[in-house]
N, C-alpha and C positions, 0 to 999 in steps of 0.2 A: 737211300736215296737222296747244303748248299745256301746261298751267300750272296758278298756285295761290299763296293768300295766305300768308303765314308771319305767325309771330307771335302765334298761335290759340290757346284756352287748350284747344280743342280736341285730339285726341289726331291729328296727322299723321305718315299712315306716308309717310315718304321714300326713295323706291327709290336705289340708288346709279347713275342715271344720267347723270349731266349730260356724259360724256364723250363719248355717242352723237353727240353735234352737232359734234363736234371734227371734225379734219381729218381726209381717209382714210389710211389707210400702204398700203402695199403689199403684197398678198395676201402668207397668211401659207403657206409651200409643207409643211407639217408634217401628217402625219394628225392624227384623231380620235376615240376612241374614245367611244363613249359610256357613259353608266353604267346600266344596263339593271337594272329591278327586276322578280324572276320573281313577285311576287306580282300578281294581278289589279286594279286599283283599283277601288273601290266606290261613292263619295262621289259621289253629283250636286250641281252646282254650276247654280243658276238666274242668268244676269246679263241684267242692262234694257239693254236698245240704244234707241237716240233715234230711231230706223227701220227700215224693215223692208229687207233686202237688196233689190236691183235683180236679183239672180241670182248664182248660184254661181258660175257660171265667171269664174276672175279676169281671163283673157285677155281679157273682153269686158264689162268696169264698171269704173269706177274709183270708187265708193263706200266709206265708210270703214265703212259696218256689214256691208257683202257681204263683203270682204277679213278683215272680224275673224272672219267664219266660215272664209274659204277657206283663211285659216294655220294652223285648225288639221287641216284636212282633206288639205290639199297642199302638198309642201316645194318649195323650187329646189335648184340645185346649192349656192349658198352660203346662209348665214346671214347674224348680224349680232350680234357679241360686245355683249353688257347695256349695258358697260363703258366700253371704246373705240370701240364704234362698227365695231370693222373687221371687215372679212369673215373670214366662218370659214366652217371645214368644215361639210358638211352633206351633199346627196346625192353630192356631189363630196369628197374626201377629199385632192389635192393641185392644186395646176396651177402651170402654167408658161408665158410670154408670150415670143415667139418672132418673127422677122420684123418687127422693130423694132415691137413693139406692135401687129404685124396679126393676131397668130393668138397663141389660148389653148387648151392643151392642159390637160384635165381626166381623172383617174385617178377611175372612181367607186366608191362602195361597193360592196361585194360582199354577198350575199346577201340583197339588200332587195326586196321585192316591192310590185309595186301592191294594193289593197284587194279589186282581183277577182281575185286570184292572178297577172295577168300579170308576167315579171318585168320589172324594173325595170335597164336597160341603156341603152348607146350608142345603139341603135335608137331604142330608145324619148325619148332626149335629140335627136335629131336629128327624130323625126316631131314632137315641140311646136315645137322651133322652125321647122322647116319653115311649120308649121300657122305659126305668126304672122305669117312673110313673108309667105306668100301669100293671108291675108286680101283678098279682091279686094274693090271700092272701097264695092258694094252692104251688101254684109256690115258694113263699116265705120259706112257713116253710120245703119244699121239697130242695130246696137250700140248701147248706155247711157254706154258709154266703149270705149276702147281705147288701151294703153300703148305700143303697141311702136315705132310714128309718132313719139311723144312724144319716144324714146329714138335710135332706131335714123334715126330722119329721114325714110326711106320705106320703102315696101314692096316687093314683086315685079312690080307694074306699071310702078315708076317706080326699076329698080335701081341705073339707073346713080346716083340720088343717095343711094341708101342706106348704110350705114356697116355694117350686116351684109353679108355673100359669101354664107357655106357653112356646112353642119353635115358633118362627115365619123367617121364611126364605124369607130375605126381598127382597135379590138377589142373585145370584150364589154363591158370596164371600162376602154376610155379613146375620147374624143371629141375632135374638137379643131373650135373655133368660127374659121373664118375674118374675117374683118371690110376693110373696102375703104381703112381708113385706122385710124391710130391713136386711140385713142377711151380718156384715164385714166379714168374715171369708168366703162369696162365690168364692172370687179368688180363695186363698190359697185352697179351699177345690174341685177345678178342678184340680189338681194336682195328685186328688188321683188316683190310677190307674183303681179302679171301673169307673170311666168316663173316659177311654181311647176309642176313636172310632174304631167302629166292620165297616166292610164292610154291608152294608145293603141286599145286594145280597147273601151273606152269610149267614146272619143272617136269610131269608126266606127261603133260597137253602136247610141248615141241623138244619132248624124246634128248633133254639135255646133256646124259652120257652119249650119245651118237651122235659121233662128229663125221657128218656125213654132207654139209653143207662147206662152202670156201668162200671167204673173204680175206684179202690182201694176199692169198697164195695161203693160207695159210685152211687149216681142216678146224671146223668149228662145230658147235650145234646149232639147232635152230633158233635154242633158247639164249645162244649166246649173239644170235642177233636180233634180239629181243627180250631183253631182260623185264621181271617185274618182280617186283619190292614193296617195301614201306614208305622208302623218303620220300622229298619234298617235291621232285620232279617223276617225272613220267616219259619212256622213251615212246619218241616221236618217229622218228624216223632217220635213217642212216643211207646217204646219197655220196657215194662217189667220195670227198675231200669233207664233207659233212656232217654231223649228226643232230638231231635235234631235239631236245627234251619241252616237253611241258610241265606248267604250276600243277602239281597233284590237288585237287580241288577239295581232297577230303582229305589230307597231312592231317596228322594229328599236332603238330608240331608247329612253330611257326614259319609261314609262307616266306617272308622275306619283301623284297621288289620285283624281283623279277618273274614273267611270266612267261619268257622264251628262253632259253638257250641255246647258242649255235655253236659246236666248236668245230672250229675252221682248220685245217692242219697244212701248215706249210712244210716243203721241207728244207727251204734254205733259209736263213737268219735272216740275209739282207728281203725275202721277201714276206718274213714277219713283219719285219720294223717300216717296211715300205705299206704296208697294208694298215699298220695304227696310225703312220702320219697321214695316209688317205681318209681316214676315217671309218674304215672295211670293217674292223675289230674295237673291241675296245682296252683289249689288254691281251699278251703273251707272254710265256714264258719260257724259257730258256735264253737269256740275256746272254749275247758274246761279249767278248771285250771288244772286238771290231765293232758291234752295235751300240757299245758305251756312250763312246764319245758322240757319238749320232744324237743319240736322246738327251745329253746331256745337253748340249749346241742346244736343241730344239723345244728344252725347256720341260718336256716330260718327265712323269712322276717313275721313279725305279724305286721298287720294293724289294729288301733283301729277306732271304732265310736265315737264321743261325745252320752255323755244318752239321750236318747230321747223315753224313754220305761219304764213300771211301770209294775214289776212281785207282784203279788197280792195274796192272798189267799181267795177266794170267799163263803161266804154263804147265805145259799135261804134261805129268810124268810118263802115260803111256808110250809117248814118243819116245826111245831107249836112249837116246844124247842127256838127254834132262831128269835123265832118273841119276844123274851123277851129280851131286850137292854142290863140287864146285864149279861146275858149267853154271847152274842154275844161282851159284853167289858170283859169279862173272856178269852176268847179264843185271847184277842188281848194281854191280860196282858200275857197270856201262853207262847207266841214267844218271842222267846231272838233272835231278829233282828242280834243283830251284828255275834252273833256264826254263825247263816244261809251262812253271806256274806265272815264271813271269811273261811265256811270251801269250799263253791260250788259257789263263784263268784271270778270274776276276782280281782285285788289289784282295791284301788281306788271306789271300789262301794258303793255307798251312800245307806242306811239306808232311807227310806221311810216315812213319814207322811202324807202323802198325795197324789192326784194322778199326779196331775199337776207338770212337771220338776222346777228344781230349778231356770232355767233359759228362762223363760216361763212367761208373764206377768200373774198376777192371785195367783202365787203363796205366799202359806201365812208362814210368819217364825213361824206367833203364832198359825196355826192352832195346835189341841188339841192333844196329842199322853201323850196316858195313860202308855207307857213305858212296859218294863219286870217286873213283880211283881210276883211272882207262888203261894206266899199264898194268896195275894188279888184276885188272879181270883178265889183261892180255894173258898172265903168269898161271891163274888158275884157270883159263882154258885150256892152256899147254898141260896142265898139271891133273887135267881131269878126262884129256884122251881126247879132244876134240880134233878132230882133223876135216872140219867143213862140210859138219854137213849141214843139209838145206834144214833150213826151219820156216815152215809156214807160217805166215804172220796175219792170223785173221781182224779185220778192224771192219765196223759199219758206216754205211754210206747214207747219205738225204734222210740223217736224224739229228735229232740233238737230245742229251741228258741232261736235268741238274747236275748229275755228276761227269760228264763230258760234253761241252757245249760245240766244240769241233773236231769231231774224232779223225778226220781225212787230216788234220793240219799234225795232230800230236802224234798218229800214225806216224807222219813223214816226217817230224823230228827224233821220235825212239826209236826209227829206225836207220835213222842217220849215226844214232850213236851207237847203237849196236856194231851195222856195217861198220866202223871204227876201231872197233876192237878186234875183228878178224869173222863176225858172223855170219852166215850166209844168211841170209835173211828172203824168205821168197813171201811177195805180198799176193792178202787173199783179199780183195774187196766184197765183200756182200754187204747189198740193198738191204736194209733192217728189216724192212717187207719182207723182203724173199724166204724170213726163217735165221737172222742172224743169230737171235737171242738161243735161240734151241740149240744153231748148229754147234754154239761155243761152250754149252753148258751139257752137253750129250756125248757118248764116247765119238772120237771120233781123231782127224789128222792134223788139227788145229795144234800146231805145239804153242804158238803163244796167241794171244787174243788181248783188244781194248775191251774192260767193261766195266765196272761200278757197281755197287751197293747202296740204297738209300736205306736207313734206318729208317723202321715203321713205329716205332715204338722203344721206350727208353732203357734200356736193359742191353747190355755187354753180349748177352745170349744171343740177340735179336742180329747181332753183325757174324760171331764166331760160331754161334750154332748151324745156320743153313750152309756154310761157306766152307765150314772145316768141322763141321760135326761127323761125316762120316766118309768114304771113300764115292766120290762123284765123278762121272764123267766130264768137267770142266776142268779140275784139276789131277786127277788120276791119284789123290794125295793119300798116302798108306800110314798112318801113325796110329795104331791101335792105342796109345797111352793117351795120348789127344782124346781122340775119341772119348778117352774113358774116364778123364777130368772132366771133361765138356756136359759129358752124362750127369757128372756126379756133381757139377758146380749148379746145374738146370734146379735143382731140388733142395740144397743150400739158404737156408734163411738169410734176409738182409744183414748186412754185417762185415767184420774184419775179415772173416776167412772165406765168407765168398766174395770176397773183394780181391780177398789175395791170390783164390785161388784162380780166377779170372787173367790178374796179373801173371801167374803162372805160365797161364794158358798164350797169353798174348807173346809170352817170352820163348816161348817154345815153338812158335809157329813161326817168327819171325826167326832164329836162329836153322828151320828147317828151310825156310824159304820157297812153300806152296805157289807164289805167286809175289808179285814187288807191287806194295801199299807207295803210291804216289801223293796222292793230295786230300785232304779232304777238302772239299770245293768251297766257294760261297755261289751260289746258283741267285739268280735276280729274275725278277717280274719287269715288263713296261706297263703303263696303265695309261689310259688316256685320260684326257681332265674332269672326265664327268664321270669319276670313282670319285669317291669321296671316302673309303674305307674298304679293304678287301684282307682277305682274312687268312696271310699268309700261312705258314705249318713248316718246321720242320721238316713234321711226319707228312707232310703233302697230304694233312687232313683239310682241302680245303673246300668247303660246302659252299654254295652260292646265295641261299637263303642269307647269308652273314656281309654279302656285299653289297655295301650300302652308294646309292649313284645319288648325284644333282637331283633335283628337283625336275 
């Protein structure tokens, strides 16, 4: 799941992050205390989101405006230092790895309670992830998203190829995570906010596998409009274009300023940026470059992310045109990369070859990119049997990403270059509400699609494993030998050969050509003047307890 111009006469506030993208180290085994303010906070904070959530529960969406609610509503066992990037304490307070990397033993805080009073323990750590394994298959494709597949490889149907075992609650305050094989990337990958802890009374109370409720068109549970947790806020209530959390009164953790939030979801740019000069909001994200120059004029503060995101352009091999390698190295010749970035990304955004950040161990300088060429894709059309047929060209409509901030405008220039080369190109607009994310990621007639990847966490795995780790209905992608790197590089100690083999992996995906790596973005915040600090992320770790306002 991004970025921002320098150089501005504008005033840019610069988070100190750029180390989040670094490499991971090795959990750190030390407690943490936190720094607790007994004072109440009072301050409501209104921010523009680029859409409306898909649903609360994080176990079951993988959208970037549902998750900025759900972090701050519920924690996991770890964190993710500002900083380095490395896992830290959080509802977990020490652990230890054991059985040559098959089992993590976790010490958890003590006296922490969930939002409805249940308390917050071993049980309660072993009933979520239970709950995740055994998502059965119905439940899955009926979901908006779901992470734990991505991570873990399968579920309870299909255990034996799963890389989770067991949850065992060995006493009140310690748990220990069994796993079927070594897996370095298991810290870093509790971070994600898909494993933040639900209240488990909650979870039974509004029937959370039974998506039998609709919000935004979309099939939900009850509990996913209504989440309850640990952290610092408390949902309040979800109205229409609105949701609105409160100060959890009895956080373990520290409160922060703020004692309201609103997040407000627009879904065009110009009427984010029209709503922070009103005074409506106080910050949004998803900066255009059409909105650049606006705030810059107008003196407003812009916060950038380091890239930690890969916007893509995707095609299904089940479509039979595309399961022939040089149609599918035609259409990568057809993009003129840089026109893209220069005309609908921020200054500063890098040009893509691959999926893995530049600053990401794994990543290969030599991987293969066949460049802009418009008569050779013309030659390896001819040469790969194309004779026009239609390809549906799925792209979303009244949203924005970090990693695509105007998908209607880059739609209409990749598909200008394509049409170029001799493509048919037939355009599919769908409303991001309607089910875009599903319909492009499911089997289905999509042969190409706009979408992106944010990295959650700093690990090679975390872009190639959900994406190309095994055969999905987004990309229809068949490489049994991928796959079986991918497998084998997951369990790999930090080092030279899982560095390389990483590089392998990126060298080989790119010479098959699953899909065409365009940018990885720089994605921007506006803030209005009375921030005085906000706590940007990469990993779009950002909690509001950490945003510091005026006086």
């Amino acid at each position: 799941m991004r970025r921002i111009a320098a150089g501005l006469s504008a005033a840019l506030l610069l988070a100190p992050l750029a180390a989040c993208t670094g490499t991971p180290a090795p959990a750190p085994a030390s407690s943490s205390t936190a720094s607790v303010s007994d004072a109440a906070p009072t301050a409501t904070f209104s921010f523009g989101t680029a859409s409306r959530p898909l649903g609360l529960d994080p176990a079951l969406v993988s959208d970037v405006d549902s998750y900025r609610i759900t972090r701050q509503v519920l924690e996991g066992l770890i964190g993710v230092d500002q900083t380095s990037g490395k896992p830290t304490p959080l509802l977990a307070t020490e652990w230890s790895d054991s059985n040559e990397g098959r089992a993590y033993t976790f010490k958890l805080r003590g006296n922490v309670k969930f939002q409805d009073g249940t308390a917050f323990d071993a049980a309660a750590v072993c009933i979520n992830f239970n709950r995740w394994f055994n998502f059965p298959e119905a439940l899955r494709k009926q979901a908006t998203g779901s992470t734990f597949k991505g991570v873990f490889k399968a579920h309870a149907d299909q255990a034996s190829l799963s890389i989770y075992k067991s949850c065992t609650a060995l006493a009140a305050d310690s748990v220990r995570i069994d796993l079927t094989q070594p897996f370095t990337g298991f810290l870093q990958a509790l971070t994600l906010p898909a494993f933040a802890m639900s209240s488990p009374k909650a979870l039974a109370a509004q029937s959370a596998d039974s998506l039998t409720q609709s919000r935004e068109g979309q099939a939900v549970s009850a509990y996913a409009l209504h989440p309850v947790g640990t952290g610092p806020y408390v949902f309040g209530s979800w109205d229409n274009n609105t949701v609105t959390l409160t100060s959890n009164k009895d956080y373990w953790g520290d409160k922060g300023q703020i004692g309201t939030i609103n997040f407000i979801s627009y879904d065009h740019p110009q009427t984010r940026l029209q709503a922070l000069l009103d005074g409506k909001i106080d910050a949004y994200d998803s900066v255009t470059v059409g909105n650049f120059d606006q705030l810059v004029k107008r003196g407003k503060q812009i916060i950038q992310r380091d890239p930690f995101s890969v916007m893509y352009l995707g095609m299904n091999q089940e479509v039979p045109v595309l399961q022939n390698l040089k149609v599918r190295q035609a259409i990568e010749m057809a993009l003129d990369k840089d026109t893209l970035i220069r005309k609908f990304f921020i200054d500063n955004t890098a040009a893509a070859s691959q999926f893995v950040p530049p600053k990401l161990s794994g990543f290969n300088n030599n991987a293969p990119s066949l460049g802009h060429d418009p008569a050779k894709a013309k030659e390896l059309l001819a040469e790969g049997g194309y004779k026009g047929e239609e390809l549906k060209f799925y792209y979303p409509l009244n949203v924005a990403r970090p990693y695509l901030p105007t998908p209607e405008k880059v739609y209409a220039e990749i598909s200008r270059q394509l049409t170029a080369v001799g493509l048919n190109i037939k355009p599919v607009p769908v409303d991001w509400s309607d089910g875009y994310l599903q319909k492009v990621t499911s089997p289905g007639d999509h042969a190409l699609h706009l979408l992106g990847w944010n990295g959650s966490y700093a690990d090679p795995d975390n872009f190639v494993g959900p994406l190309f780790g095994e055969n999905t209905g987004e990309f229809g992608y068949q490489d049994p030998q991928v796959f079986s790197k991918i497998s084998r590089a997951r369990g790999l100690p930090e080092g030279k050969e899982r560095t390389e083999q990483y590089q392998t992996i990126n060298a080989q995906i790119a010479a098959t050509v699953p899909a065409v790596p365009i940018a990885f973005p720089i994605s921007a915040l506006a803030l209005s003047d009375r921030v005085l600090k906000y706590p940007a992320s990469p990993v779009l770790n950002e909690v509001f307890t950490k945003v510091v306002l005026k006086p």
